[in-house]
Backbone bond lengths (Angstrom), bond angles and torsions (degrees), N, CA, C in turn:
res aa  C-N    CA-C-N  psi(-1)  N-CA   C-N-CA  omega(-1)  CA-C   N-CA-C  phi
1 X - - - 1.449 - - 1.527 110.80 -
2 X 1.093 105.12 -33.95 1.709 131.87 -163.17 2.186 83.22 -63.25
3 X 1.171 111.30 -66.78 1.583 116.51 173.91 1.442 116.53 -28.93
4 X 1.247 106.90 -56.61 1.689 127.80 -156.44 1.590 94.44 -72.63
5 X 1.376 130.12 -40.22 1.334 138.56 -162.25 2.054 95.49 -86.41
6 X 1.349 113.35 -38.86 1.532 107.93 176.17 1.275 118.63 -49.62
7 X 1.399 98.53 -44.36 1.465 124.08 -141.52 1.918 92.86 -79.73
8 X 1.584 114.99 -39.12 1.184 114.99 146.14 1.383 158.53 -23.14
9 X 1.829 100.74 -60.24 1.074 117.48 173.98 1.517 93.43 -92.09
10 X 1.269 150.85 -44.90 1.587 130.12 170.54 1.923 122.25 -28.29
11 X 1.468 97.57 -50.35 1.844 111.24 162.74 1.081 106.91 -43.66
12 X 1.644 122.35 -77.99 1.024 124.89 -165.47 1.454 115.27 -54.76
13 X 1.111 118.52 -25.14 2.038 115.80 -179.30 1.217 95.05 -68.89
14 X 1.699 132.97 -43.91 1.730 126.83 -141.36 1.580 83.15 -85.42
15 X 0.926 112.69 -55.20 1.862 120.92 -175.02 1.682 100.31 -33.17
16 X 1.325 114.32 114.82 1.744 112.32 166.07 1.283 93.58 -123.95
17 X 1.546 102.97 172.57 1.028 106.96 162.79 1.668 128.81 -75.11
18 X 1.512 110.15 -11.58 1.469 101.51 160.59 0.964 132.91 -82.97
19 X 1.485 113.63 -15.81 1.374 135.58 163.62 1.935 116.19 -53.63
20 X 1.455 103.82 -37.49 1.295 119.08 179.77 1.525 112.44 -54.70
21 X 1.452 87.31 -80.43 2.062 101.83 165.58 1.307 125.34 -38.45
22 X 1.451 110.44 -41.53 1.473 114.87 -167.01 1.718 82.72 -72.77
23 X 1.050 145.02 -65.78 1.934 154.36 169.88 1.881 101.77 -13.87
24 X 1.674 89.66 -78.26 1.499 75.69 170.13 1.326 135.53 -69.19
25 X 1.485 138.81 -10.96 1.135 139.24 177.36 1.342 127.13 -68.38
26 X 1.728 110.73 -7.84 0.997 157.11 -142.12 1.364 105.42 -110.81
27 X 1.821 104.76 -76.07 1.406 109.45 152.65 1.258 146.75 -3.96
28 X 1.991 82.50 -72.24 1.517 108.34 -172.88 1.710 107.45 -62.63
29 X 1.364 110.62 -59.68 1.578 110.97 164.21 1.390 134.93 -39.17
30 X 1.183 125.03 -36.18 1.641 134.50 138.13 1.148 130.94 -40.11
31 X 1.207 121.39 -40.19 1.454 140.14 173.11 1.569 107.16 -78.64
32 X 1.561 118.55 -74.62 1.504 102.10 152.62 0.996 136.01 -7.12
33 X 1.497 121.59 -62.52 1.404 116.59 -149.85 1.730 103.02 -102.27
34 X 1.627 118.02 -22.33 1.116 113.17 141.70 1.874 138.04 -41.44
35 X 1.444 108.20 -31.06 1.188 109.05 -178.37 1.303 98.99 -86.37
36 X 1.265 120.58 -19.31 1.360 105.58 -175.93 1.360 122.01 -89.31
37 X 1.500 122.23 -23.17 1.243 120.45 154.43 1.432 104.51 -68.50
38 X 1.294 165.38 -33.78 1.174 149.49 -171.11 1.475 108.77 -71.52
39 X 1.579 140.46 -82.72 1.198 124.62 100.59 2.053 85.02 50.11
40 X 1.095 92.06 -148.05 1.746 104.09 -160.69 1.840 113.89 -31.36
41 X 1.385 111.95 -13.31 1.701 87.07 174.94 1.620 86.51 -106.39
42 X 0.971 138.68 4.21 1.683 136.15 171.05 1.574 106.67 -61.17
43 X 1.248 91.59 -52.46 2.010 122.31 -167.01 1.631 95.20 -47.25
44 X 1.592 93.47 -76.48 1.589 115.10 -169.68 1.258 112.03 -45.89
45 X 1.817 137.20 -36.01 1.109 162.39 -170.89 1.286 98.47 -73.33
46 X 1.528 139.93 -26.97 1.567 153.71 -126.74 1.589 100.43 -137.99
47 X 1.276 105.46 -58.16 1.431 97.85 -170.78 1.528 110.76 -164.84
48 X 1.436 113.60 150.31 1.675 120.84 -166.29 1.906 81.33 -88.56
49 X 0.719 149.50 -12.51 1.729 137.93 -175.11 1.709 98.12 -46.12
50 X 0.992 140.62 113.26 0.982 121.08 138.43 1.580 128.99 -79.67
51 X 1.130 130.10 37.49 1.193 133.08 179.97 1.678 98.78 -117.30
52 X 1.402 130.69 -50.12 1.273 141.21 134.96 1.478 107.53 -4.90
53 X 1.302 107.40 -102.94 1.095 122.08 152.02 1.651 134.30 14.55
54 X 1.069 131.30 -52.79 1.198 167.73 -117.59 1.453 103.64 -150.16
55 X 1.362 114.78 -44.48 1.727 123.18 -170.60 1.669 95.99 -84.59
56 X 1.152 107.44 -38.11 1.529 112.33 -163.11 1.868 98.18 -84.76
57 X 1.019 124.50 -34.93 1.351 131.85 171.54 2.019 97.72 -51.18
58 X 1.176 92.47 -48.32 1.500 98.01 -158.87 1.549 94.63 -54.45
59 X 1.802 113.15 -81.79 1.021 118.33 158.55 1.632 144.38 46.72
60 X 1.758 90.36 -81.66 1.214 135.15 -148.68 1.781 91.75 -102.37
61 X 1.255 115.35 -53.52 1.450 137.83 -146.42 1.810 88.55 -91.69
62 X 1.146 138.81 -50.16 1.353 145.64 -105.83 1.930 97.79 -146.63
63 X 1.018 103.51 -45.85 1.628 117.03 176.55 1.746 105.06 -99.06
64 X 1.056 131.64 23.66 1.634 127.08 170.44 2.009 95.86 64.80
65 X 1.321 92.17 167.58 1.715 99.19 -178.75 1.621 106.54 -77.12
66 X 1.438 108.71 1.08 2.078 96.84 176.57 1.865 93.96 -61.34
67 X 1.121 112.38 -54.90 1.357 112.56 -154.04 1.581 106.98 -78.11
68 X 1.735 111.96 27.53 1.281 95.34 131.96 1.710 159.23 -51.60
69 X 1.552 93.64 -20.15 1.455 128.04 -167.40 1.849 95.84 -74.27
70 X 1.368 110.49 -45.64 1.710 120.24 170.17 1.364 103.93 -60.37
71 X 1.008 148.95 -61.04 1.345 133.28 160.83 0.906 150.70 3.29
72 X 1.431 99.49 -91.29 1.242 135.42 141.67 1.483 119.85 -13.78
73 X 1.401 110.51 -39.56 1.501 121.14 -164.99 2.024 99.93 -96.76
74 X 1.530 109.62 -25.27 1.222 102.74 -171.90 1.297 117.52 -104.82
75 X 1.521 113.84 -5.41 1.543 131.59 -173.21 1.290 96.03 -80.85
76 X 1.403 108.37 133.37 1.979 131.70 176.33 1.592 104.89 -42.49
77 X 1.127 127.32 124.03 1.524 148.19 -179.28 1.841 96.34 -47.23
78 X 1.659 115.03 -53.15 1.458 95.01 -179.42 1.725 103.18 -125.62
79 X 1.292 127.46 163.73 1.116 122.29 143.73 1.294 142.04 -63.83
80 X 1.534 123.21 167.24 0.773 146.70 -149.85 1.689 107.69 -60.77
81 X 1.263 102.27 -50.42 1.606 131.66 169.11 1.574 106.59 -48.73
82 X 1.370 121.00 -80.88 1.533 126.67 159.79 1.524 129.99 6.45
83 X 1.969 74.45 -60.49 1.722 99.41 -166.77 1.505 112.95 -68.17
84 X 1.194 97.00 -34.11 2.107 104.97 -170.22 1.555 86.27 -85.34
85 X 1.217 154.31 -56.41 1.026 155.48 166.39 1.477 101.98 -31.42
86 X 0.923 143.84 -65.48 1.945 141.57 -178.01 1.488 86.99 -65.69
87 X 1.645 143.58 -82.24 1.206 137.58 -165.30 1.720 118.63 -37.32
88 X 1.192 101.77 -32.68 1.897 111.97 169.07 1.359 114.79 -73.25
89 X 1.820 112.37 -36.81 1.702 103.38 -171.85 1.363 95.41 -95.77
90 X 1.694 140.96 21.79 1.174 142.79 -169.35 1.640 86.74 -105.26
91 X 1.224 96.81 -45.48 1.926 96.65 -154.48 1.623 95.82 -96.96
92 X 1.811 121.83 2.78 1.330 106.51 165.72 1.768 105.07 -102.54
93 X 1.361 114.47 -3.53 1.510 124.88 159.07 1.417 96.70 -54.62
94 X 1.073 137.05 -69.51 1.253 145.42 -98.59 1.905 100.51 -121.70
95 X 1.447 97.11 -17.76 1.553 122.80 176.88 1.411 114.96 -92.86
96 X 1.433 105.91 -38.13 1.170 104.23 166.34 1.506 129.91 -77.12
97 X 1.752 115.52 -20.71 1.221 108.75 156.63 1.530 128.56 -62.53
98 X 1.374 113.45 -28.57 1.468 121.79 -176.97 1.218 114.53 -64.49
99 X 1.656 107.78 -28.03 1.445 111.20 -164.44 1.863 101.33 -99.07
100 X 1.445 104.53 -18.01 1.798 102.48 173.38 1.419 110.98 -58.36
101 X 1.441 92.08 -46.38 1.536 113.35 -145.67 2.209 82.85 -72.58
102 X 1.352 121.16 -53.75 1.760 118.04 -165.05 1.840 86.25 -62.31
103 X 1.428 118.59 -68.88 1.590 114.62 175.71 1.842 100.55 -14.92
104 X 1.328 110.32 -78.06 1.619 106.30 -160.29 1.579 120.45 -49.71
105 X 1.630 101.92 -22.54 1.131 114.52 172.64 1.286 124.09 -65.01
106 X 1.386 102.85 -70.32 1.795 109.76 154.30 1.456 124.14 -22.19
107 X 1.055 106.90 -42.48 1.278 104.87 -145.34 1.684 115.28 -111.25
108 X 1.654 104.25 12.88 1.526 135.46 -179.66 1.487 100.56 -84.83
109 X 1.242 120.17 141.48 1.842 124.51 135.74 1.341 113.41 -131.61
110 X 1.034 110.87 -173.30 1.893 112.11 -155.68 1.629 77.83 -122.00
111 X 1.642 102.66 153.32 1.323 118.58 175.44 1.605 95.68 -74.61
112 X 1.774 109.07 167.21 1.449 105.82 -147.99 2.216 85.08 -111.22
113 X 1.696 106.94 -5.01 1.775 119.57 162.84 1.360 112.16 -83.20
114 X 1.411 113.70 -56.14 1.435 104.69 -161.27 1.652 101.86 -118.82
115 X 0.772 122.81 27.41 1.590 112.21 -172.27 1.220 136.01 55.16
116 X 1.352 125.46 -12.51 1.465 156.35 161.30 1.803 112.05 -13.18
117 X 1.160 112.69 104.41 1.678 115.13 161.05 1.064 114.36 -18.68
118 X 1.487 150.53 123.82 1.024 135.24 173.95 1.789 122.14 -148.86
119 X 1.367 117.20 103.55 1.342 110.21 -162.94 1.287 95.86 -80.14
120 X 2.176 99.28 160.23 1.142 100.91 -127.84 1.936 102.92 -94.36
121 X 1.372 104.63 9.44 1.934 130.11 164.29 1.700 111.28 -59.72
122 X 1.652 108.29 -30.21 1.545 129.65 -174.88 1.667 104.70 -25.93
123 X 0.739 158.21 86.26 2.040 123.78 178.57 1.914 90.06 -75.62
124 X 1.642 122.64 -38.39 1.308 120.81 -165.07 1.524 108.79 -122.25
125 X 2.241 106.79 133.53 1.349 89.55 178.35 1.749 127.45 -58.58
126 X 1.202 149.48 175.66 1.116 144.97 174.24 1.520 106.33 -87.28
127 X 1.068 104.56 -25.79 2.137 109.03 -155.67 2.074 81.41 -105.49
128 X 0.980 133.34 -61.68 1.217 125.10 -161.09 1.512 115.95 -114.49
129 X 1.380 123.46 9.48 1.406 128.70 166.16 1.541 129.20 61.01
130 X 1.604 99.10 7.20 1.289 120.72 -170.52 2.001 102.46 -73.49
131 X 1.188 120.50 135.58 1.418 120.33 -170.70 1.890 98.90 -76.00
132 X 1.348 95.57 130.27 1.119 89.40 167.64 1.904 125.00 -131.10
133 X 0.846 117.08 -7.94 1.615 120.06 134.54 1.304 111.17 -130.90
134 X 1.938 113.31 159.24 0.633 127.90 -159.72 1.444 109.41 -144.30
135 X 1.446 151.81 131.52 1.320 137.77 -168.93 1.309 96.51 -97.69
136 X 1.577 98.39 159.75 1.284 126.17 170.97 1.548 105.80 -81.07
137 X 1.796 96.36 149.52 1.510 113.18 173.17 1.735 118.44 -69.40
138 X 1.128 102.62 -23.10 1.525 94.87 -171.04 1.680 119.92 -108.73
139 X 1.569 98.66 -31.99 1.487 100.31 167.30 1.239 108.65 -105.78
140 X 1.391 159.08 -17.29 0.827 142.02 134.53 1.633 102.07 134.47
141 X 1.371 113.04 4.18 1.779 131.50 -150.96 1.599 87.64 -96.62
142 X 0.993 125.41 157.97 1.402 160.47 168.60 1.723 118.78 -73.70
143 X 1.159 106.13 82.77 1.337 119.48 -159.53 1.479 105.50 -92.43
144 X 1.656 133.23 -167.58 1.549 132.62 164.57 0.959 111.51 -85.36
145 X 1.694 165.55 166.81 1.307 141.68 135.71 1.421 114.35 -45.82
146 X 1.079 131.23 -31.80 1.611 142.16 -141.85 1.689 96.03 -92.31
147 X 1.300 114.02 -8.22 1.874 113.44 -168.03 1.222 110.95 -87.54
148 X 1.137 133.67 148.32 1.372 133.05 179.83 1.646 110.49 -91.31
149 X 1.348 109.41 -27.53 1.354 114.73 -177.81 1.456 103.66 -150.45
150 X 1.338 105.01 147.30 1.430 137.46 -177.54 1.735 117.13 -50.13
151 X 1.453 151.65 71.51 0.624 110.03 -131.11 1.728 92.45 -97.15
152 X 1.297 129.53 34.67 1.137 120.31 -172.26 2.005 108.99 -105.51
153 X 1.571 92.69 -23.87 1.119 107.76 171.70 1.398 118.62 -129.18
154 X 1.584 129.33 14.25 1.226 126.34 -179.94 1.959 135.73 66.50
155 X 1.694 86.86 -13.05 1.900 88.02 179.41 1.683 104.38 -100.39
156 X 1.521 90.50 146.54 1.468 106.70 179.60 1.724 125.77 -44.14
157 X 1.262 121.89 117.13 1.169 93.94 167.33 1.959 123.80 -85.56
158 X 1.371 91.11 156.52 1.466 99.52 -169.89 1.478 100.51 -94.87
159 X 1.832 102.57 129.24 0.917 100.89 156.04 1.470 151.65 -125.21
160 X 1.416 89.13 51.08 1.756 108.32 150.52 1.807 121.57 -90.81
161 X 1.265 113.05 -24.30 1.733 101.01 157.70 1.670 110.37 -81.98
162 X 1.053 125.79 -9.36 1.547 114.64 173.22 1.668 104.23 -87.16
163 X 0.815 108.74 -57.73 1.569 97.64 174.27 1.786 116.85 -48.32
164 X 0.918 114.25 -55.66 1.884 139.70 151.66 2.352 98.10 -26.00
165 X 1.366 102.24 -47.09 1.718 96.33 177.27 1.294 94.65 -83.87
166 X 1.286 143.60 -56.89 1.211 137.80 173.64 1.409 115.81 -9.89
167 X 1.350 102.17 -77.39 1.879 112.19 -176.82 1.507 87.47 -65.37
168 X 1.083 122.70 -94.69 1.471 110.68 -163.52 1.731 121.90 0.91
169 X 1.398 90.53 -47.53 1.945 95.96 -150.54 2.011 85.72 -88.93
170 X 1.392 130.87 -23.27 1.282 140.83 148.02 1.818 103.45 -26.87
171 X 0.841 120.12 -72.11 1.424 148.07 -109.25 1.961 85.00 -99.50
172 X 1.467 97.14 -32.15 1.528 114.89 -175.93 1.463 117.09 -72.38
């Protein structure tokens, strides 16, 4: 124990107080020069300005590490990375409307009574109520009214239950 307690008071003699300051002064320069590399790949990460760039170096370098806090306040809200990342999900927003909007196009026919827009999910026009697909009895698929046979499964459609949906869908 007698060791452990020397070995104490030996520290405590080398320890001065100039020894202290000179420690932290030390610190502080470490810390500095850390902000200042952080600081410059932040910048570069932020913005191609090199005039920016350059101001914020100053800043950092020139005003001590308090006036990190100024920085902070003038450095671009996102990076560079961010930015092309939002400009890609802007223009895949913006792709995907192009491509709803040609899809809806595609994918319209006109009733074969009134001429009526008609996407192509429709089974009934909206404006004239005229049926315009109709499924088959046996496969169950979404056929034309106008077909005589199925062509997904080959059997006739009958048309005494189509006339039979007619009134029905009347009747509604």
């Amino acid at each position: 124990m007698n060791s452990f307690d020397d070995l104490l008071k030996a520290f405590y003699e080398i320890i001065t107080f100039d020894l202290f300051i000179k420690l932290v002064v030390i610190y502080f320069f470490i810390i500095w020069i850390s902000i200042i590399v952080w600081v410059l790949k932040d910048i570069t990460n932020r913005t191609n300005s090199l005039m920016l760039q350059l101001l914020s170096l100053f800043i950092v370098v020139f005003l001590t590490p308090l006036w990190v806090f100024l920085y902070l306040l003038i450095r671009p809200g996102k990076t560079n990375l961010e930015k092309m990342y939002r400009e890609i999900d802007d223009n895949l927003d913006l792709l995907s409307t192009i491509m709803k909007d040609k899809y809806w196009v595609c994918e319209t026919t006109r009733c074969p009574n009134c001429s009526t827009k008609l996407s192509s999910d429709f089974k009934y026009c909206p404006v004239c109520s005229i049926k315009v697909k109709t499924t088959c009895r046996e496969c169950k698929k979404e056929i034309d009214p106008d077909w005589k046979v199925c062509p997904y499964c080959s059997k006739k459609v009958k048309e005494k239950e189509e006339d039979q949906d007619k009134k029905n869908h009347k009747k509604d």
